[in-house]
MOPAC internal coordinates of N, CA, C and O (Angstrom, degrees):
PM7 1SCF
backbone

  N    0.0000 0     0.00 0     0.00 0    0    0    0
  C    1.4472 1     0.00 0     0.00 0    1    0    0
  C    1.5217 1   110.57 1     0.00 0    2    1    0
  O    1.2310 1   128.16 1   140.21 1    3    2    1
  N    1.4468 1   101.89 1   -39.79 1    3    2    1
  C    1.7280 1    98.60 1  -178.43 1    5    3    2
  C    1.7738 1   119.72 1   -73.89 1    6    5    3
  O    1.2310 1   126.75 1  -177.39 1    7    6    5
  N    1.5185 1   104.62 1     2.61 1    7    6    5
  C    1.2408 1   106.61 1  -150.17 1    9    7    6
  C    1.6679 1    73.15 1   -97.29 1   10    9    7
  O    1.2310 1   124.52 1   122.36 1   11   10    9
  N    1.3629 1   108.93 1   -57.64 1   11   10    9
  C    1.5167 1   117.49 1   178.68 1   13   11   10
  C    1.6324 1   114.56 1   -48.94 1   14   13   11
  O    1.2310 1   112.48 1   165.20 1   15   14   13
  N    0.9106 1   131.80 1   -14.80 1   15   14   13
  C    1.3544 1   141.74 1   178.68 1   17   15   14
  C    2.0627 1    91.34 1   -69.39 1   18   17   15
  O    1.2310 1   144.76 1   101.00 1   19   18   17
  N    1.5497 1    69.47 1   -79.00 1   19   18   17
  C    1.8372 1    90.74 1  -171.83 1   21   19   18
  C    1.4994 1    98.17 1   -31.39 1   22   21   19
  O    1.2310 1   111.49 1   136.59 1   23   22   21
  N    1.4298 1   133.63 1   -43.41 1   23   22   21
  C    1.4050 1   116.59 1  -147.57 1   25   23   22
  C    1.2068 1    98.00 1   -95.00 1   26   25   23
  O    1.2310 1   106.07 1   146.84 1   27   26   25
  N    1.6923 1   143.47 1   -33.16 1   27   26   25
  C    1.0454 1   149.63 1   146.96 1   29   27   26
  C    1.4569 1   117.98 1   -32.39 1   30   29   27
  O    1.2310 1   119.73 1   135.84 1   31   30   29
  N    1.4343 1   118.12 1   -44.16 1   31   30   29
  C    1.5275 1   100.89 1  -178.21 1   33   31   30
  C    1.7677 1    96.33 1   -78.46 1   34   33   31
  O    1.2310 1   117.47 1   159.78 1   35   34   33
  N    0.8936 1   122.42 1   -20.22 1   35   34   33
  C    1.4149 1   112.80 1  -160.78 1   37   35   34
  C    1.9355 1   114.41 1   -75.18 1   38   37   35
  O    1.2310 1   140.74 1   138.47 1   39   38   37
  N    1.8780 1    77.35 1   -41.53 1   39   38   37
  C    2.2523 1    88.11 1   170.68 1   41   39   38
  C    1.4209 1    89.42 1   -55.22 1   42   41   39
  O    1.2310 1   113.13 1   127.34 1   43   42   41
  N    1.5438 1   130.58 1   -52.66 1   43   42   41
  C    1.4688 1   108.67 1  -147.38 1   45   43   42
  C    1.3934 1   109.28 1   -77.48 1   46   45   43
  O    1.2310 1   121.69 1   165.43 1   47   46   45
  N    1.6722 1   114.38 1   -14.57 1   47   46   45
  C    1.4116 1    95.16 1   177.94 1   49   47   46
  C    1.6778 1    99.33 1   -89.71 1   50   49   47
  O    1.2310 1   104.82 1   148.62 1   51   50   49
  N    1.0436 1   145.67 1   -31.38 1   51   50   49
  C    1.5312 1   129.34 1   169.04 1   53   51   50
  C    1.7340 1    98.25 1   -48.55 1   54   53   51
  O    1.2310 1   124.07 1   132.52 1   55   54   53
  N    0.8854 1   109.80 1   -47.48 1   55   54   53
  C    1.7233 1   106.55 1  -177.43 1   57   55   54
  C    1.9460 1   107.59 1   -49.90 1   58   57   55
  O    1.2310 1   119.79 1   106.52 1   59   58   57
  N    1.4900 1   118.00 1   -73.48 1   59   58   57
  C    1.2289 1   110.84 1  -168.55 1   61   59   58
  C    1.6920 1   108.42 1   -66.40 1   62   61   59
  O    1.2310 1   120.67 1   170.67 1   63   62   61
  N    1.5902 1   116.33 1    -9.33 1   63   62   61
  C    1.6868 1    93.87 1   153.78 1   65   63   62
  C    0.7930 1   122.83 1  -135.42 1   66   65   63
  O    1.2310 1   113.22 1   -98.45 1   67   66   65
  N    1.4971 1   130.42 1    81.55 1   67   66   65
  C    1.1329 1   163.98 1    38.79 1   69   67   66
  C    1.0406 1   111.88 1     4.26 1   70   69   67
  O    1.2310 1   118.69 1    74.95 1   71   70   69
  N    1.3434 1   120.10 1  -105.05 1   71   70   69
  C    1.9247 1   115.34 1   166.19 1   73   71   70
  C    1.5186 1   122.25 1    -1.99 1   74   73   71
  O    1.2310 1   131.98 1    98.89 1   75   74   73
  N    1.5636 1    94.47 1   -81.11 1   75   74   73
  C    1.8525 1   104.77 1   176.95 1   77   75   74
  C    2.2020 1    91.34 1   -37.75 1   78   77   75
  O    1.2310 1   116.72 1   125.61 1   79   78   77
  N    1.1248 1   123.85 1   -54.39 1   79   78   77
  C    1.2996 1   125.80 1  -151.75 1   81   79   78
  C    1.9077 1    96.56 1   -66.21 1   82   81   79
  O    1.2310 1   134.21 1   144.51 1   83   82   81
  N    0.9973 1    90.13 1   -35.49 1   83   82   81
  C    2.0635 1    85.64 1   173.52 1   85   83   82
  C    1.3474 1   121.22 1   -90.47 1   86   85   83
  O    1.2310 1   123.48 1   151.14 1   87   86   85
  N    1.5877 1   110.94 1   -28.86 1   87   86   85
  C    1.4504 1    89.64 1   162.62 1   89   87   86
  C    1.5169 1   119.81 1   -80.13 1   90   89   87
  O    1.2310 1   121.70 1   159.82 1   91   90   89
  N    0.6524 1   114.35 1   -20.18 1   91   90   89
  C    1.5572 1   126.70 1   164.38 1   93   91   90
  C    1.7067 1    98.80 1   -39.10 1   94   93   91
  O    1.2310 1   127.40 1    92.57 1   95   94   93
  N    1.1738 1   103.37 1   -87.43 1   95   94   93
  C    1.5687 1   117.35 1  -176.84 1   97   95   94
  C    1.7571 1   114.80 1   -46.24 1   98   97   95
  O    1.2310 1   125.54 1   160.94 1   99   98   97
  N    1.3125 1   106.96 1   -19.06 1   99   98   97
  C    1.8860 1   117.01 1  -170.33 1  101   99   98
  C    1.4794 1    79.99 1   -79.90 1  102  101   99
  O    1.2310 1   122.11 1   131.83 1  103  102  101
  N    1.5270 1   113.56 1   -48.17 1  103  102  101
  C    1.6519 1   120.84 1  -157.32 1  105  103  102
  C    1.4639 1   112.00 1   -77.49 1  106  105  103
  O    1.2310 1   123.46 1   168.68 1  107  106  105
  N    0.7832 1   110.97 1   -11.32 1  107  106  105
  C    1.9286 1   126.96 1   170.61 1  109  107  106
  C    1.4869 1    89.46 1   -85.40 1  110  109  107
  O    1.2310 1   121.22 1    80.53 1  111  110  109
  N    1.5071 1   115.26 1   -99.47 1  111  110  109
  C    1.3107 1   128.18 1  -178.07 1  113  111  110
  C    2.1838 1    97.17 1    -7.20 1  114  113  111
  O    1.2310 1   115.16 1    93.01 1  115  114  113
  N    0.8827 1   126.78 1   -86.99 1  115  114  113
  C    1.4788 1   146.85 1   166.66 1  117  115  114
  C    1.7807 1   101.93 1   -10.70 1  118  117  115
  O    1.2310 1   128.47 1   129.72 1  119  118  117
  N    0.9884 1   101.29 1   -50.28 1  119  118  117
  C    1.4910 1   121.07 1  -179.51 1  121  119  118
  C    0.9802 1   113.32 1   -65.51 1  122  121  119
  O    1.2310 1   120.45 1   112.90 1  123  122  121
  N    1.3357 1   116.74 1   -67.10 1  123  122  121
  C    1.3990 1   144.25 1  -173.60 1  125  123  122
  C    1.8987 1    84.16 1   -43.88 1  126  125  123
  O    1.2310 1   113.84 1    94.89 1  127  126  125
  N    1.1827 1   129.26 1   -85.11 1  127  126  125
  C    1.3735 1   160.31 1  -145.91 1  129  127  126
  C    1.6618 1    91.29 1   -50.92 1  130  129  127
  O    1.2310 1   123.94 1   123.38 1  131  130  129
  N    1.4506 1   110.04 1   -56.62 1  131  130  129
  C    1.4110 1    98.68 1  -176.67 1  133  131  130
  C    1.2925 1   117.51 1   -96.20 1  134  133  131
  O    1.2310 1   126.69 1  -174.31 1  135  134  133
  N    0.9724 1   104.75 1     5.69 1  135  134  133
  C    2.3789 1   110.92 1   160.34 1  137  135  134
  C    1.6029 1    93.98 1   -67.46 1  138  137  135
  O    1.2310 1   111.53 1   128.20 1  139  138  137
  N    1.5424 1   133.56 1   -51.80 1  139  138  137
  C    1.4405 1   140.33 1  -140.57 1  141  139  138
  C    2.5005 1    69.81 1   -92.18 1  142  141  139
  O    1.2310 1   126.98 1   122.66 1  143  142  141
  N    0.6519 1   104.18 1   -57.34 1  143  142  141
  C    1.5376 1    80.64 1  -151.86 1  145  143  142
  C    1.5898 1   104.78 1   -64.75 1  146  145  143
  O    1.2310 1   116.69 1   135.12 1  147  146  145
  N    1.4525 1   123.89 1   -44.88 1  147  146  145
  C    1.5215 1   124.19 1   148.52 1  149  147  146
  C    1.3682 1   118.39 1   -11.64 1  150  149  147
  O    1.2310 1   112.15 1   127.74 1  151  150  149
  N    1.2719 1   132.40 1   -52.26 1  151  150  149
  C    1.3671 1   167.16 1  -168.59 1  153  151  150
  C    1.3434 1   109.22 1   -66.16 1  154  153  151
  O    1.2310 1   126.15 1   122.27 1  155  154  153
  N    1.0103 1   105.78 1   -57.73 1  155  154  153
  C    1.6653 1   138.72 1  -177.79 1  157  155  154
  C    1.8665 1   111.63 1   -57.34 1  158  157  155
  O    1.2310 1   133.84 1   113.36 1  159  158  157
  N    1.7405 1    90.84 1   -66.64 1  159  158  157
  C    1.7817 1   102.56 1   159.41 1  161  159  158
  C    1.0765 1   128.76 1   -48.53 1  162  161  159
  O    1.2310 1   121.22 1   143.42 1  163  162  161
  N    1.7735 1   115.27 1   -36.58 1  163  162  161
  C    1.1591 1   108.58 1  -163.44 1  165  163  162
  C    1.6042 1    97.11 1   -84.90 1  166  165  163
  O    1.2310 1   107.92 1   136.57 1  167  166  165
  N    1.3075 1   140.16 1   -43.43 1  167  166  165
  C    1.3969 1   143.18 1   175.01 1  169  167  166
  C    2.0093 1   101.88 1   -34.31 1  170  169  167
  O    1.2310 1   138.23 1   105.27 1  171  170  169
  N    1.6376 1    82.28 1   -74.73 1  171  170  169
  C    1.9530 1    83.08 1  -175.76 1  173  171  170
  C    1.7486 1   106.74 1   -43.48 1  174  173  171
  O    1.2310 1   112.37 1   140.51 1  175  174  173
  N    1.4741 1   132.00 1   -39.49 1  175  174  173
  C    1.1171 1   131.19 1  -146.19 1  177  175  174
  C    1.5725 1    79.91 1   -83.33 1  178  177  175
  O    1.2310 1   117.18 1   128.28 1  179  178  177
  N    1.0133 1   122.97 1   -51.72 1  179  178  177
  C    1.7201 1   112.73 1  -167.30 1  181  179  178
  C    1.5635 1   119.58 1   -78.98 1  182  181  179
  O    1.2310 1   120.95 1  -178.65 1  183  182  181
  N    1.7695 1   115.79 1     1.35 1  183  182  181
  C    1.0738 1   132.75 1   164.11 1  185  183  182
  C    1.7669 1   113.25 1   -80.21 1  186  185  183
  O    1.2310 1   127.79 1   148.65 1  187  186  185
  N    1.2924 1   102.61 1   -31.35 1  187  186  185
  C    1.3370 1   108.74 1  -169.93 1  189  187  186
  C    1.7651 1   104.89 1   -88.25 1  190  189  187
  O    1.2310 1   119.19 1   150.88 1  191  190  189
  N    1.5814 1   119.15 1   -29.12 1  191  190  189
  C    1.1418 1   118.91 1   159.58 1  193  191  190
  C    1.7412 1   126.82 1   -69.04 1  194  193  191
  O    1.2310 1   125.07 1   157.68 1  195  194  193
  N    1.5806 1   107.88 1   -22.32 1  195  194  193
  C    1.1022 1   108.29 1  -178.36 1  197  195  194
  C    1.8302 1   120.89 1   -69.27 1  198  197  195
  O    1.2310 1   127.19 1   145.33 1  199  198  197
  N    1.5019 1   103.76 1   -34.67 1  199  198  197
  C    1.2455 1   144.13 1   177.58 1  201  199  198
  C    1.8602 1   107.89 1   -71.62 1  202  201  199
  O    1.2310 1   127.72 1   138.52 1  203  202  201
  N    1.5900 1   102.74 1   -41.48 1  203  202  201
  C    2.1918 1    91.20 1   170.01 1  205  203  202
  C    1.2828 1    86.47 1   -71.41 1  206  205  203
  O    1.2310 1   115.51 1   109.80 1  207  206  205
  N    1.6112 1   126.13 1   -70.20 1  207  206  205
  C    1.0379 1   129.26 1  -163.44 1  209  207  206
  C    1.7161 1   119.19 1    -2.74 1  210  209  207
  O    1.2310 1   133.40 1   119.14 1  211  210  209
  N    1.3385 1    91.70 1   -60.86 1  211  210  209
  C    2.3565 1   107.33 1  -171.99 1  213  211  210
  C    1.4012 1    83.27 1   -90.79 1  214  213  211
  O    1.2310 1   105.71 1  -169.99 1  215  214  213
  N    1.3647 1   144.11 1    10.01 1  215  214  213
  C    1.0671 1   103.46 1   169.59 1  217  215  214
  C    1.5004 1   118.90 1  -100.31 1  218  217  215
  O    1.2310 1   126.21 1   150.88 1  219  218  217
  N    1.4279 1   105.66 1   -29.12 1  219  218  217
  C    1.5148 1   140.78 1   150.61 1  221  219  218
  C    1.2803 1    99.45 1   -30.44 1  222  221  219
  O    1.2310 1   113.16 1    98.15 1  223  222  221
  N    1.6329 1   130.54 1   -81.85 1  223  222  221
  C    1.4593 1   115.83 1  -164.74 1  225  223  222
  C    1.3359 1   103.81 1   -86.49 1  226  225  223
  O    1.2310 1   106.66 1   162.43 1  227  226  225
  N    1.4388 1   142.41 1   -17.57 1  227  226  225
  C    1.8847 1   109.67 1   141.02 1  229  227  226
  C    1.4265 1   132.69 1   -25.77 1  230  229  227
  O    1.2310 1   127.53 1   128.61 1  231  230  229
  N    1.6168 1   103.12 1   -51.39 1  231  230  229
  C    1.4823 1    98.25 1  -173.62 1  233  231  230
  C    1.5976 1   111.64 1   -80.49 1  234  233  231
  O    1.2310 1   107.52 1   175.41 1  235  234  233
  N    1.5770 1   140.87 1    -4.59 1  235  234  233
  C    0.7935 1   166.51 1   -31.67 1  237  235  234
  C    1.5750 1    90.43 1   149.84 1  238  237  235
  O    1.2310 1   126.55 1   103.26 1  239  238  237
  N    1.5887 1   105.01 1   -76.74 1  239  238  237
  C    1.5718 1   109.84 1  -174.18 1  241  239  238
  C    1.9325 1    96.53 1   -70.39 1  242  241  239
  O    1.2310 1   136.03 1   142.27 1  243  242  241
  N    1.2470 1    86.58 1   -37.73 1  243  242  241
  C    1.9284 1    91.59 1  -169.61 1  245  243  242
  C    1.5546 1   103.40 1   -42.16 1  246  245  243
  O    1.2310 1   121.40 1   116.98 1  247  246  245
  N    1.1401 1   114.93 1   -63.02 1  247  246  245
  C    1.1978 1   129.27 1   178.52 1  249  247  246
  C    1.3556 1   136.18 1   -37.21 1  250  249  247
  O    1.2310 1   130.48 1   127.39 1  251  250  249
  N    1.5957 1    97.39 1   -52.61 1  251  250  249
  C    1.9602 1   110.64 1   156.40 1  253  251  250
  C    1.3084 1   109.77 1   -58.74 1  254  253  251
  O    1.2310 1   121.78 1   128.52 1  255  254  253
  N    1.0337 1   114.20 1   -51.48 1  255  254  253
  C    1.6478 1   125.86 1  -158.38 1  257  255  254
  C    1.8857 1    93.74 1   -68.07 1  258  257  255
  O    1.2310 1   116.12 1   135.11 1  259  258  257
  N    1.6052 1   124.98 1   -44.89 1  259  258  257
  C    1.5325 1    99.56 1   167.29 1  261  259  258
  C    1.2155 1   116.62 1   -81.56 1  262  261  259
  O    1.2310 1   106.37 1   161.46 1  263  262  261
  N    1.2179 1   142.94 1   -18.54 1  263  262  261
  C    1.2326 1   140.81 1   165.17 1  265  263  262
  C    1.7328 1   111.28 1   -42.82 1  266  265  263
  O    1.2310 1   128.32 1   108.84 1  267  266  265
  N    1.2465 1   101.58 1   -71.16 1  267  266  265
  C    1.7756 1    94.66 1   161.32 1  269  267  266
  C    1.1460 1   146.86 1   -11.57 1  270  269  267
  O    1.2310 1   133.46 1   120.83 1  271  270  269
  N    1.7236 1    91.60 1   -59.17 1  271  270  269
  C    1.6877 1   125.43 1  -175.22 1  273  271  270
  C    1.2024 1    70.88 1   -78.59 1  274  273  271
  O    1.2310 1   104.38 1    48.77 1  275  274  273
  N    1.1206 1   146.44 1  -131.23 1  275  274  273
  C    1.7596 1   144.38 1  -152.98 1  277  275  274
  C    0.9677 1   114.20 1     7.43 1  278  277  275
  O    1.2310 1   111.70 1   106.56 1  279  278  277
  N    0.9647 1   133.25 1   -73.44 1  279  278  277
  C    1.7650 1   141.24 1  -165.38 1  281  279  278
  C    1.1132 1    96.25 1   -60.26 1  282  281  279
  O    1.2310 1   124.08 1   123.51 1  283  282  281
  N    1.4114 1   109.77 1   -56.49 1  283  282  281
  C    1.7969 1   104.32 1  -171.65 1  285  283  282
  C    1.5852 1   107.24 1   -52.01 1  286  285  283
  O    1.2310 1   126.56 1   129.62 1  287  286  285
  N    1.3195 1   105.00 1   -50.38 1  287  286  285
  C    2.0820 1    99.25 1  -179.03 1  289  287  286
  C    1.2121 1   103.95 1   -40.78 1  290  289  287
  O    1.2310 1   120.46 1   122.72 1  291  290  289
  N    1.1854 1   116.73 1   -57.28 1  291  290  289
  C    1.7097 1   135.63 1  -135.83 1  293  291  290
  C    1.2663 1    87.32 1   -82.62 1  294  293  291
  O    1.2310 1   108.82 1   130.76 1  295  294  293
  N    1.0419 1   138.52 1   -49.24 1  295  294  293
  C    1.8566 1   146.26 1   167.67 1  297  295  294
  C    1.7296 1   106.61 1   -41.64 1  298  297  295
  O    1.2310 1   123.32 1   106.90 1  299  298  297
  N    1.6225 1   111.23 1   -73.10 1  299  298  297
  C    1.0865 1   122.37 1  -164.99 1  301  299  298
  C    1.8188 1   121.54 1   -58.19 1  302  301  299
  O    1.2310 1   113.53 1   -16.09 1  303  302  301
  N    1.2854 1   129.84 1   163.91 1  303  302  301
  C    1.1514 1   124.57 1  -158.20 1  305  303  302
  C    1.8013 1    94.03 1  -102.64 1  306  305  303
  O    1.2310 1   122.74 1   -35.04 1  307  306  305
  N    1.1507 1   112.35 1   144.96 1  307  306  305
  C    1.5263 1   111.69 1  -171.60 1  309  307  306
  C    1.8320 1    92.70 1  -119.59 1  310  309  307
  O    1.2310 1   129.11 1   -40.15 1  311  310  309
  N    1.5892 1   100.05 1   139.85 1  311  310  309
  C    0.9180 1    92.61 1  -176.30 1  313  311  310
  C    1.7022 1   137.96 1  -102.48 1  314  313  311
  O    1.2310 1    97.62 1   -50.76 1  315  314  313
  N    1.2974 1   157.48 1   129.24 1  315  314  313
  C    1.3655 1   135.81 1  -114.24 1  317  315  314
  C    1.5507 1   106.56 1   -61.36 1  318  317  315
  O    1.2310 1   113.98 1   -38.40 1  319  318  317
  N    1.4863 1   129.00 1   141.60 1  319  318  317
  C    1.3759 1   135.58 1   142.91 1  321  319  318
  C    1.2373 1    84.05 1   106.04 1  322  321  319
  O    1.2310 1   112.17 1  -178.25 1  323  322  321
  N    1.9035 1   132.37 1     1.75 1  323  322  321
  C    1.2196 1   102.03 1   176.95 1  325  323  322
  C    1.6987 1   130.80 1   -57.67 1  326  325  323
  O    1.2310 1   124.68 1   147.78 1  327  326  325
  N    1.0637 1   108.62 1   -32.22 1  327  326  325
  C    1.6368 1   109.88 1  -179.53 1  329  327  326
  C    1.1993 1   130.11 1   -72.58 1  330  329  327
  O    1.2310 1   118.12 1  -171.94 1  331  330  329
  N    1.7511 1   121.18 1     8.06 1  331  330  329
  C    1.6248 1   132.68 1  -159.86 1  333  331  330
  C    1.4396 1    91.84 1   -92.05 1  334  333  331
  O    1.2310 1   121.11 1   -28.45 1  335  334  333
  N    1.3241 1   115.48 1   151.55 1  335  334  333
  C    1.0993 1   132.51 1  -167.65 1  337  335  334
  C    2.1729 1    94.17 1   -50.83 1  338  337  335
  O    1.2310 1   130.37 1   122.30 1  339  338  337
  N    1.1545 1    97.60 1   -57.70 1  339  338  337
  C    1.4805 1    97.69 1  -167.64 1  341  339  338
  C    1.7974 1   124.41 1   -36.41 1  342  341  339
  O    1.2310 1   126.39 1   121.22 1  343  342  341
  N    1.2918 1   105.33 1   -58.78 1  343  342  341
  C    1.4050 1   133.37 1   134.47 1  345  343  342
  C    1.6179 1   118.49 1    -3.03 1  346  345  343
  O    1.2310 1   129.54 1    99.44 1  347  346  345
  N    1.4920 1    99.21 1   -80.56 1  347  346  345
  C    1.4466 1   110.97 1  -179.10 1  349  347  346
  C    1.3375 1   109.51 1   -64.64 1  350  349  347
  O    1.2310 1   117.98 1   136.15 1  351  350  349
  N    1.4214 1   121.46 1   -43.85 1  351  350  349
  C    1.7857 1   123.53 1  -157.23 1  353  351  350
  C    1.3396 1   103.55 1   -97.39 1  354  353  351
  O    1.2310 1   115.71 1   135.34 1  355  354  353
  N    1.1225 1   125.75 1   -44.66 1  355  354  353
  C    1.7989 1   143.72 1  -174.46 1  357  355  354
  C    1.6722 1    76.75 1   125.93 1  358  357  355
  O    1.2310 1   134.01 1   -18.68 1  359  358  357
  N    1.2984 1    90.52 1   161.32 1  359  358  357
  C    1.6504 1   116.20 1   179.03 1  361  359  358
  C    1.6821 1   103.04 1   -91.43 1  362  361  359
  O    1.2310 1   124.70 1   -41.34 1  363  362  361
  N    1.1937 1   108.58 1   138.66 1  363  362  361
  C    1.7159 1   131.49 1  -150.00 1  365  363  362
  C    2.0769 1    95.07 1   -82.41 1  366  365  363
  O    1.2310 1   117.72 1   -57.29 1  367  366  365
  N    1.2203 1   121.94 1   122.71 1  367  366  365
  C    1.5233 1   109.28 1   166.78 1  369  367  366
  C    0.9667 1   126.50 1   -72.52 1  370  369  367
  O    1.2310 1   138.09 1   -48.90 1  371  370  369
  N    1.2468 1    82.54 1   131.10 1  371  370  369
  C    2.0535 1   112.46 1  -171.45 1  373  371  370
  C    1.4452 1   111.82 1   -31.16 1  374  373  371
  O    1.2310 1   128.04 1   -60.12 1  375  374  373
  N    1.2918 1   102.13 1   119.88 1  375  374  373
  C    1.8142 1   102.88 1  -177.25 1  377  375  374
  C    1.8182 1    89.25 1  -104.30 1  378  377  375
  O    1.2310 1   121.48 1   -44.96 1  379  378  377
  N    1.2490 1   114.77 1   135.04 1  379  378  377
  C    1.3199 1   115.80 1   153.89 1  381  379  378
  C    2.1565 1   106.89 1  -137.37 1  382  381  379
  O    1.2310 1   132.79 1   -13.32 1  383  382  381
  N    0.9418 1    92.89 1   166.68 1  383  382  381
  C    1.2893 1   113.44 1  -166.16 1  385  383  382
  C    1.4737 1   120.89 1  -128.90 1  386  385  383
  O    1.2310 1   118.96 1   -56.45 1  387  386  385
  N    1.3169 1   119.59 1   123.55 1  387  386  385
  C    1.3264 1   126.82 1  -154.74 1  389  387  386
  C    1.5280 1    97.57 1   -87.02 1  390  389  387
  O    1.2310 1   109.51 1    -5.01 1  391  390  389
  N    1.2969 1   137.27 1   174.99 1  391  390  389
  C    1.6442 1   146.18 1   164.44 1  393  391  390
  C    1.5077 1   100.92 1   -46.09 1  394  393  391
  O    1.2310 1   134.25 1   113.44 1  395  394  393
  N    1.5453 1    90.05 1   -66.56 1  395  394  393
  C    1.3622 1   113.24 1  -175.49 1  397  395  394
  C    1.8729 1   128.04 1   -37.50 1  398  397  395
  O    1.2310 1   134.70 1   145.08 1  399  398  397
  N    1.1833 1    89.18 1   -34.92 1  399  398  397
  C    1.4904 1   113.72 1  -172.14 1  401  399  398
  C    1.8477 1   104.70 1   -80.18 1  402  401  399
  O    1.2310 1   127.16 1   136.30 1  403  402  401
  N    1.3293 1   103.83 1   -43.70 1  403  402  401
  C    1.7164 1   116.34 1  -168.91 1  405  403  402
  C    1.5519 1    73.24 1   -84.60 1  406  405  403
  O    1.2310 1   101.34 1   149.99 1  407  406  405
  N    1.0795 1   151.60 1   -30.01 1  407  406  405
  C    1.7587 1   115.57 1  -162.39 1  409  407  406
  C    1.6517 1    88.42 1   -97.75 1  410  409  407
  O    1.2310 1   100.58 1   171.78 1  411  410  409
  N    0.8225 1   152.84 1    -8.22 1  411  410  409
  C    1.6513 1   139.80 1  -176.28 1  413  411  410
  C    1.5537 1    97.09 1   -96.86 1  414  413  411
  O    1.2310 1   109.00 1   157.57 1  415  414  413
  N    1.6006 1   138.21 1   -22.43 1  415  414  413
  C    1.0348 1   129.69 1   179.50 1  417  415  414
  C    1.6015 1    97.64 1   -78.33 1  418  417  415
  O    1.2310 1   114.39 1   110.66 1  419  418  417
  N    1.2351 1   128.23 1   -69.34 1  419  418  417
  C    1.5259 1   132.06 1   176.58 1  421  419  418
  C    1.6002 1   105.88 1   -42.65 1  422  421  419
  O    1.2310 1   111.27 1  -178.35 1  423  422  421
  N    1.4543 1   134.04 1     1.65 1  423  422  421
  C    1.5261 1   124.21 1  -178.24 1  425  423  422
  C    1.7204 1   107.91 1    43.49 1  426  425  423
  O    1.2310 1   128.92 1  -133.16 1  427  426  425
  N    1.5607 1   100.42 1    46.84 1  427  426  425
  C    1.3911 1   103.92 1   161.58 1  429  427  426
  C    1.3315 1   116.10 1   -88.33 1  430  429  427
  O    1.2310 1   115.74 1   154.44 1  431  430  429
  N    1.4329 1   125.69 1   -25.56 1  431  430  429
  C    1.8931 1   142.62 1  -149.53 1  433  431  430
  C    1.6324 1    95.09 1   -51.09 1  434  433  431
  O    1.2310 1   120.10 1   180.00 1  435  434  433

């Protein structure tokens, strides 16, 4: 009986490490799994910085580049009436209106 004792405690301690030895390995494995997705973030996260990054010095050039155009207006000599609507839009064709025309609108005819 004591021998059977002895051999029983002994499976169970190969048994509980064993155990300890797989969770161990589940707990690596586990590890392992969230190093690779960590990993993962950090790529997209430095993709997504790489990407403000150019977008930053696009707006960047945008910015010089109207600043320029500014100065240059603001520098340059404008010449009279440039800013009147006519100017800006194209000038509107000449509407004129006959007698004839103003008395049929008033229901004078």
């Amino acid at each position: 009986a004591q021998a059977n004792l002895e051999g029983l405690a002994k499976e169970k301690d190969e048994l509980t490490s064993q155990l300890g030895e797989a969770k161990s390995d589940d707990k690596e494995a586990q590890l392992k799994g969230e190093n690779e997705s960590l990993k993962a973030q950090i790529v997209q996260k430095d993709e997504w910085m790489a990407t403000a990054q150019a977008n930053l010095e696009g707006l960047a050039k945008e910015k010089e580049d109207l600043a320029a155009k500014l100065a240059e207006a603001e520098t340059s000599p404008q010449p009279s009436g440039s800013n009147d609507a006519a100017s800006l839009f194209g000038a509107p064709p000449s509407a004129t209106v006959s007698d004839e025309e103003v008395a049929q609108l008033k229901g004078e005819n």
